[in-house]
C-alpha positions in Angstrom: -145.9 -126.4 92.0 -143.4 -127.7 94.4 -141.0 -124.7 94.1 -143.6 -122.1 93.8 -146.3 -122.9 96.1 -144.3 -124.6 99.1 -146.9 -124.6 102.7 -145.2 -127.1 104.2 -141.6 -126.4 103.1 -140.8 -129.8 101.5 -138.8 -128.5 97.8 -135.5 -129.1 99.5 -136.2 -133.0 100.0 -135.6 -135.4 97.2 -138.7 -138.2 98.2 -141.3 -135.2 98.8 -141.2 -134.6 95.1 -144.8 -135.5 94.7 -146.3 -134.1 97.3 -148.5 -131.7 95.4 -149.3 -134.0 93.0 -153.0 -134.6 94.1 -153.7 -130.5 94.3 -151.4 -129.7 91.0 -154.7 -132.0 88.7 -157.1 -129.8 90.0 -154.9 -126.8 89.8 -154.0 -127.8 85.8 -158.4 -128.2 85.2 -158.7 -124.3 86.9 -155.5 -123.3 84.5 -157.6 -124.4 81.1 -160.7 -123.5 82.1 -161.2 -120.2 80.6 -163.8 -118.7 83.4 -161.3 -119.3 86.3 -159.6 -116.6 87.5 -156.0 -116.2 89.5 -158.0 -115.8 92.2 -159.9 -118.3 91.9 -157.5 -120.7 91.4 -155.3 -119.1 94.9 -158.3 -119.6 96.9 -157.8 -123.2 96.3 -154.5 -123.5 97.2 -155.2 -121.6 100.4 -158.6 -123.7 101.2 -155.8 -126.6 100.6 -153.4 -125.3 102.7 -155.8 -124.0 105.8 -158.7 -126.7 105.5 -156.8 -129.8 104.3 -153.2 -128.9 105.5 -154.3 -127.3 108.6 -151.9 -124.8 108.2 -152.9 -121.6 110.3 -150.3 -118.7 108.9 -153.1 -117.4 106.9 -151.1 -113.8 105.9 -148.2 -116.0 104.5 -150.3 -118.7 102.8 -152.5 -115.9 101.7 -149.1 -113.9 99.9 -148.2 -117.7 98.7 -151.5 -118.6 97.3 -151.9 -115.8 95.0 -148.1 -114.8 94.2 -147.6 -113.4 90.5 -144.5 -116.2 90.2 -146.6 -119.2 90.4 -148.4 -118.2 87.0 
C-alpha cells in the first residue's frame, strides 16, 4: 500500500514504513470479501485520504484511489 497508494508522499522515508498500516486491515477485509467491489474499496481510501487525512486534491486522490496498479 505504501508504494501504490501514497496521499501523503511518505514511500521514500525509511520510519514511515507503517504508516498505512491501520487503513491496509480494513483494506485486506474489503479485498476477501467477495461483494466488495474496486470501487468500493477506492472510496475508502479516498474517504481516508479527504475525511481522515484532510487532504483536499480530490482529482488526484480520486486517480490514486481507484488506480488499476494498486490491485
Amino acid at each position: 500500500m505504501l508504494h501504490d497508494w501514497d496521499p501523503i508522499g511518505v514511500s521514500g522515508i525509511p520510519d514511515a514504513t507503517g504508516e498505512y498500516d491501520a487503513y491496509a486491515d480494513t483494506v485486506y477485509v474489503m479485498l476477501m470479501d467477495e461483494s466488495a467491489t474496486a470501487s468500493d474499496i477506492a472510496a475508502y481510501l479516498f474517504a481516508v485520504a479527504t475525511e481522515h487525512m484532510g487532504l483536499t486534491d480530490r482529482g488526484q486522490l480520486a486517480e490514486r484511489s481507484g488506480s488499476p496498479n494498486f490491485w
